[in-house]
DRENDO-1510 file (C-alpha; in Angstrom, 1 decimal, always signed):
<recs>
REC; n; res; u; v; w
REC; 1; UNK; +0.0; +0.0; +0.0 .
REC; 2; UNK; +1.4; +3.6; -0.3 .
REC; 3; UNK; +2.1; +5.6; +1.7 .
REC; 4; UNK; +0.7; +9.1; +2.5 .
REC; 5; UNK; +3.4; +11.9; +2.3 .
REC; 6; UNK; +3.7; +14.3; +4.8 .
REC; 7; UNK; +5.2; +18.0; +4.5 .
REC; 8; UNK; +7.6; +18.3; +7.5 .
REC; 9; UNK; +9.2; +21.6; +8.4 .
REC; 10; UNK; +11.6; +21.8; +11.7 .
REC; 11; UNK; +14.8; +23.8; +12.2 .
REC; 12; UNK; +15.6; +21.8; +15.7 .
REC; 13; UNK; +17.5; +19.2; +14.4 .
REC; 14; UNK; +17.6; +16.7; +17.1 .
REC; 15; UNK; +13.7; +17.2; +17.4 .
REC; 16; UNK; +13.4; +16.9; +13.5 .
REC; 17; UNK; +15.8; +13.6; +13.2 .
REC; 18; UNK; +13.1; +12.1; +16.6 .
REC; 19; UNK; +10.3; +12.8; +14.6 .
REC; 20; UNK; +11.4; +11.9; +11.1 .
REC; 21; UNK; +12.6; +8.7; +12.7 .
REC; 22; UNK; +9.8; +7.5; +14.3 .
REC; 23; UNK; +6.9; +8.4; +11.2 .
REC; 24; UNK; +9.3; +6.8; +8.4 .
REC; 25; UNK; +7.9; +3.5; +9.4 .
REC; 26; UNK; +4.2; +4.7; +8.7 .
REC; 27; UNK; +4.6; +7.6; +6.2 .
REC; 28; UNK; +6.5; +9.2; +3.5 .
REC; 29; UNK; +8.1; +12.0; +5.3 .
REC; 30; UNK; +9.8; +15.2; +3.6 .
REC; 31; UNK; +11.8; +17.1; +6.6 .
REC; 32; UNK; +12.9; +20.4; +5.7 .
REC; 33; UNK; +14.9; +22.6; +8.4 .
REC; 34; UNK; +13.4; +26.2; +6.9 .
REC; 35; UNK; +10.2; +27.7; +5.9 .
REC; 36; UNK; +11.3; +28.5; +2.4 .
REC; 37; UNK; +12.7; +25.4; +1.5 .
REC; 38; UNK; +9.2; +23.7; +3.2 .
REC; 39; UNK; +7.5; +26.1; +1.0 .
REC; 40; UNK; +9.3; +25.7; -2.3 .
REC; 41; UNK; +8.8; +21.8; -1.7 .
REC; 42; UNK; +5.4; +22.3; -1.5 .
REC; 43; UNK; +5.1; +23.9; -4.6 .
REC; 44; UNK; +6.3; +21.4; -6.7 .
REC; 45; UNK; +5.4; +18.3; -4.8 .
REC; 46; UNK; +2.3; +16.9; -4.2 .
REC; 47; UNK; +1.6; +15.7; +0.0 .
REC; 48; UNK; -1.4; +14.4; +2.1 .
REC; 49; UNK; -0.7; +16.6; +5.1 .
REC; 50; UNK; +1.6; +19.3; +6.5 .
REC; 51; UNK; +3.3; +19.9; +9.7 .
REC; 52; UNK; +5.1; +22.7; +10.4 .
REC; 53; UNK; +7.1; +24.4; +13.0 .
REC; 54; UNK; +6.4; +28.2; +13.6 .
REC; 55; UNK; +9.9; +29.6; +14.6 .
REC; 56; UNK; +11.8; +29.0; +11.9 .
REC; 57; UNK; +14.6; +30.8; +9.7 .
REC; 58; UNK; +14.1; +32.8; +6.5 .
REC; 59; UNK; +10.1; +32.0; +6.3 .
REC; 60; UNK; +8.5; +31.3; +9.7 .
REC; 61; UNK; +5.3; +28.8; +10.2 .
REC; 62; UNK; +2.7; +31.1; +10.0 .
REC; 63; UNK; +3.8; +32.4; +6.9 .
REC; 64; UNK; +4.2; +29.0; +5.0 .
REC; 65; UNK; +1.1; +28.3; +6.5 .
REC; 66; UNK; -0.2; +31.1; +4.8 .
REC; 67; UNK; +1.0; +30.6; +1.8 .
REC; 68; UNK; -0.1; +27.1; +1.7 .
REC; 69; UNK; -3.9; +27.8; +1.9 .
REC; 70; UNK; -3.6; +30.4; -0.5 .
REC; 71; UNK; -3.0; +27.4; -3.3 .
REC; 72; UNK; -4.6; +24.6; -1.8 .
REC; 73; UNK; -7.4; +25.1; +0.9 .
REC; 74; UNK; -7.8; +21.2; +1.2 .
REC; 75; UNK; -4.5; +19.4; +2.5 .
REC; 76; UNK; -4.5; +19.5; +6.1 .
REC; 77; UNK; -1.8; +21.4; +8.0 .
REC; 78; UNK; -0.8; +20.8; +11.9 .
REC; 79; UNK; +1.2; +23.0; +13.8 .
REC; 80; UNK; +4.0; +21.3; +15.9 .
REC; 81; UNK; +5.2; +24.0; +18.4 .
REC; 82; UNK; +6.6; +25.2; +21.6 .
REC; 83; UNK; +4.5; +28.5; +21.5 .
REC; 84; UNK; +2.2; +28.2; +24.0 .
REC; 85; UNK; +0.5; +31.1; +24.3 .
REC; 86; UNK; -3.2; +30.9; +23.5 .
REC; 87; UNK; -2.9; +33.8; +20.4 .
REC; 88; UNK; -0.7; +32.1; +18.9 .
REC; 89; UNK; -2.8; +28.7; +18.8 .
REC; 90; UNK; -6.0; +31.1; +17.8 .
REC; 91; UNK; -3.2; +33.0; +14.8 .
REC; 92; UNK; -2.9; +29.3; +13.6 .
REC; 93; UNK; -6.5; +28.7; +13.5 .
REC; 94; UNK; -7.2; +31.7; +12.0 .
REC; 95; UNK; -4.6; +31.5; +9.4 .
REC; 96; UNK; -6.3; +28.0; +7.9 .
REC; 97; UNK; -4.6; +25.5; +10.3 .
REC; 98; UNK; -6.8; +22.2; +11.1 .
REC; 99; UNK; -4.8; +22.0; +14.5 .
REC; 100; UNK; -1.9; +23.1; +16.6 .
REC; 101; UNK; +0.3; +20.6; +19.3 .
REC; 102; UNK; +2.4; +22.0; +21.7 .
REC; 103; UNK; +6.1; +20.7; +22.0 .
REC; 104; UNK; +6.7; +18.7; +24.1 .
REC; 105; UNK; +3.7; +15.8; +23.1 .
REC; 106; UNK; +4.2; +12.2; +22.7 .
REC; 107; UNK; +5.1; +10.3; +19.0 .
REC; 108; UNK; +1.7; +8.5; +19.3 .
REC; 109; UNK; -0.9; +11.6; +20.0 .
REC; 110; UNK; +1.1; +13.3; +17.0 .
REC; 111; UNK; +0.7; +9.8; +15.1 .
REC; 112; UNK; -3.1; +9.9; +16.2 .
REC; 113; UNK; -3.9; +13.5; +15.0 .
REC; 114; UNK; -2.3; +12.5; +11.6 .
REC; 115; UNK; -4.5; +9.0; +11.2 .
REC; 116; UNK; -7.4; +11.4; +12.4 .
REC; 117; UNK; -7.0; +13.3; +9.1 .
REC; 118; UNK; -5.8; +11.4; +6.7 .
REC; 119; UNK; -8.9; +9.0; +7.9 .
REC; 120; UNK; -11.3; +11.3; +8.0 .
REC; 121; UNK; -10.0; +13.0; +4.3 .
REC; 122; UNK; -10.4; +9.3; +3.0 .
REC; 123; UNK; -13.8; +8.9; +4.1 .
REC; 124; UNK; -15.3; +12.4; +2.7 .
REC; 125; UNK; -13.6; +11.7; +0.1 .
REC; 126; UNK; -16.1; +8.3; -0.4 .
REC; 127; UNK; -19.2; +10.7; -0.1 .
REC; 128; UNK; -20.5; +10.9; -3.5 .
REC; 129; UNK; -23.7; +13.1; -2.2 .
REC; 130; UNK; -23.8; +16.6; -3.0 .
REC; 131; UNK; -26.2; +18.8; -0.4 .
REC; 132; UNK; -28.2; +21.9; -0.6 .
REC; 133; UNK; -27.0; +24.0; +1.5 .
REC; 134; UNK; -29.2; +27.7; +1.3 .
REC; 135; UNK; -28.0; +28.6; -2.1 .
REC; 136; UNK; -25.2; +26.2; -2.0 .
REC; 137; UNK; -24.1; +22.9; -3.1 .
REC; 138; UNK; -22.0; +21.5; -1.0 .
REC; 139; UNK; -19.8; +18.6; -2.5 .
REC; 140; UNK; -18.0; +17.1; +0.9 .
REC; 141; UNK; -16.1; +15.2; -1.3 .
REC; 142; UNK; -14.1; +18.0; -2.8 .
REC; 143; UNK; -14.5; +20.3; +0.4 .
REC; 144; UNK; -16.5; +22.4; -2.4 .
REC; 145; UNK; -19.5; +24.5; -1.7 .
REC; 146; UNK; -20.8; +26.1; -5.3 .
REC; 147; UNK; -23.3; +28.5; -6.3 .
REC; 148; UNK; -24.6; +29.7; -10.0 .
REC; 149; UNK; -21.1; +32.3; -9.5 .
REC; 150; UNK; -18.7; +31.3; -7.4 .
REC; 151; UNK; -17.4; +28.0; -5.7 .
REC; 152; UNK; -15.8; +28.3; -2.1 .
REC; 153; UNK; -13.4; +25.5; -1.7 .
REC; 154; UNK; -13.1; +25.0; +2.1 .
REC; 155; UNK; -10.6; +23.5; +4.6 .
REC; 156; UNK; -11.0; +19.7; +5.7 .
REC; 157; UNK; -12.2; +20.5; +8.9 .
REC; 158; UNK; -14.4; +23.2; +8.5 .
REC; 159; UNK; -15.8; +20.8; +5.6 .
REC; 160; UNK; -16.4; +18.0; +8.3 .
REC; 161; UNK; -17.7; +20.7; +10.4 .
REC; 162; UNK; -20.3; +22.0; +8.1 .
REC; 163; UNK; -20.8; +18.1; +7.1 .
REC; 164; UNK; -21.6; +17.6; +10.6 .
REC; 165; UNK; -24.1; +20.4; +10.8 .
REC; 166; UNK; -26.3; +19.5; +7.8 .
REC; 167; UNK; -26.4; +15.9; +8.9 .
REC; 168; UNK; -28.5; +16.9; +12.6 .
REC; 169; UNK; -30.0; +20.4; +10.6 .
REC; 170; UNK; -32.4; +22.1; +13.5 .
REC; 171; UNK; -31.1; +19.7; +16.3 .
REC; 172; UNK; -29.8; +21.8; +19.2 .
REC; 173; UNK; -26.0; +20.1; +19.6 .
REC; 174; UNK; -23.9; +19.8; +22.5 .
REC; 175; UNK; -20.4; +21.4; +22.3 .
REC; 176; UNK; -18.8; +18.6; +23.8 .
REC; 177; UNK; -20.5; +16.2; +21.3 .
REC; 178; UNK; -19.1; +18.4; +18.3 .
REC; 179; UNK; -16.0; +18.1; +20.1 .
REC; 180; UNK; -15.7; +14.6; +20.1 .
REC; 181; UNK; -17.2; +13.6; +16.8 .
REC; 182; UNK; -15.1; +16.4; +14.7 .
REC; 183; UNK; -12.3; +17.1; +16.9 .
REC; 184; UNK; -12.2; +13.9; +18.7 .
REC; 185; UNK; -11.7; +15.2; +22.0 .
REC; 186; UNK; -13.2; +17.6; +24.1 .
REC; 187; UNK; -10.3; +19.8; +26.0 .
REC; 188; UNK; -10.2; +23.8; +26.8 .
REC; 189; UNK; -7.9; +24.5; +23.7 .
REC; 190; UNK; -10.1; +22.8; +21.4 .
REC; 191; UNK; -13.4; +24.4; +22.4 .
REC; 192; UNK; -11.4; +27.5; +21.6 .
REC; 193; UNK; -10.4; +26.0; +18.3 .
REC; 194; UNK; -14.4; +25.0; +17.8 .
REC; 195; UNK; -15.7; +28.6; +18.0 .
REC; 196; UNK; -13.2; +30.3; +15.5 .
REC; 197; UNK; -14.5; +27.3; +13.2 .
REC; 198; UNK; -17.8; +28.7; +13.2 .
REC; 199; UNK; -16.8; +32.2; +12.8 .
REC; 200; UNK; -15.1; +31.0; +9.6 .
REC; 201; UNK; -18.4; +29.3; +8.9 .
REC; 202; UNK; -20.5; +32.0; +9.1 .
REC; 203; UNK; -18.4; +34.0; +7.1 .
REC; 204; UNK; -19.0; +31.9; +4.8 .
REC; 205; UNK; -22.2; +31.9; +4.8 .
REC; 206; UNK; -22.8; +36.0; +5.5 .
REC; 207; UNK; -24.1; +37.1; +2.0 .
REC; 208; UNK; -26.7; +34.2; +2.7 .
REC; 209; UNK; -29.3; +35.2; +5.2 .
REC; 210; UNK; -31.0; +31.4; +4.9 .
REC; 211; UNK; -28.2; +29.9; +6.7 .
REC; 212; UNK; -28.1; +30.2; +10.8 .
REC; 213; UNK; -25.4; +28.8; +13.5 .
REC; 214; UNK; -27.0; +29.9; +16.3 .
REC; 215; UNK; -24.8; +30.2; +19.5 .
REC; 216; UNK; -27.1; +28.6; +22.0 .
REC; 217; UNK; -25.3; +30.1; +25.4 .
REC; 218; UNK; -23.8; +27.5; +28.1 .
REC; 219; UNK; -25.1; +24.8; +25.9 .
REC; 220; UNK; -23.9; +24.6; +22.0 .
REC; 221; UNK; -25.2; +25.4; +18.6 .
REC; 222; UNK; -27.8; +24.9; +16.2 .
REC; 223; UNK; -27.6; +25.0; +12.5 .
REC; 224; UNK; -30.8; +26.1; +10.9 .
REC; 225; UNK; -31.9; +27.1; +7.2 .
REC; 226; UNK; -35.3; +29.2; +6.8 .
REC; 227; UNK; -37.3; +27.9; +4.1 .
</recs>
């Protein structure tokens, strides 16, 4: 079988040679030790999934990041970092990353966050359905959602997100529940990652006044469409 390839940018040698090291078994792994080099790579290579440092010589994570969802909204990106601090995490998430994990974490959780994605990207990508979606279609195979204009390709996980919605329309869900089922956990950071999610949603969706995510206070959210 072959194997996914995975983007890996890391300037910290000894933590790049650990980490190669212990993925090369599973995955095709491409370490580079800058952001430019991660990002020219990139370019003109074709990968299942990105992890990337943020400190980093001549380009740093964000940027790459950045850069990254500007071509290809789609392949999932991680952030593997000892910045701790909660605005960076949120910068990440705002930027178009699907995650962030803060150094130091264990070879298996970064192992499970990768099968997590590359899982879940194999499975929409086995949903032949397209949805109506207010205006929309909404193709979760292609994280596509297309109108008589325009077609908004979104990331994998607001895709899952918005895949999750439509599946319990008008049902009044749990945060924790959307936690587990799209995050697959249900900690403080994540619930954090969970609401700038839905403000990227509902961007989306703010030239259509059909479509409501309602913020249902101490409890969760509903997704709704007026007929």
């Amino acid at each position: 079988m072959e194997k996914s390839k995975i983007l890996y940018a890391e300037d910290d040698e000894t933590i790049a040679f650990l980490i190669q090291d212990s993925l090369e078994a599973f995955y095709e792994i491409d370490c580079y030790s800058d952001g430019k080099s991660a990002l020219d790579a990139f370019n003109s290579q074709s990968f299942d999934i990105c992890l990337l440092d943020i400190m980093m010589p001549e380009m740093n994570g964000f940027e790459v990041a950045q850069h990254i969802r500007d071509k290809n909204s789609e392949i999932p990106i991680i952030f593997i970092s000892a910045k701790t601090l909660k605005e960076d995490r949120i910068k990440g998430l705002k930027i178009g990353a699907d995650d962030y994990l803060v150094k130091p974490f264990s070879i298996e959780e970064l192992i499970l966050k990768i099968e997590v994605f590359l899982k879940r990207r194999k499975k929409m990508n086995s949903a032949p359905q397209q949805y109506k979606v207010g205006k929309y279609s909404f193709d979760p195979k292609n994280y596509t959602l297309q109108d008589t204009e325009n077609t908004i390709t979104l990331t994998q996980r607001e895709s899952e997100l918005l895949f999750y919605f439509i599946r319990h329309k008008n049902t009044v869900l749990k945060r924790q529940d959307i936690l587990r089922v799209v995050w697959g956990d249900d900690d403080y950071f994540m619930g954090r990652s969970l609401d700038v999610f839905i403000s990227r949603l509902r961007k989306v969706f703010a030239d259509d006044e059909s479509i409501l995510i309602e913020n249902l206070h101490g409890i969760g959210f509903r997704f709704s469409e007026k007929q």
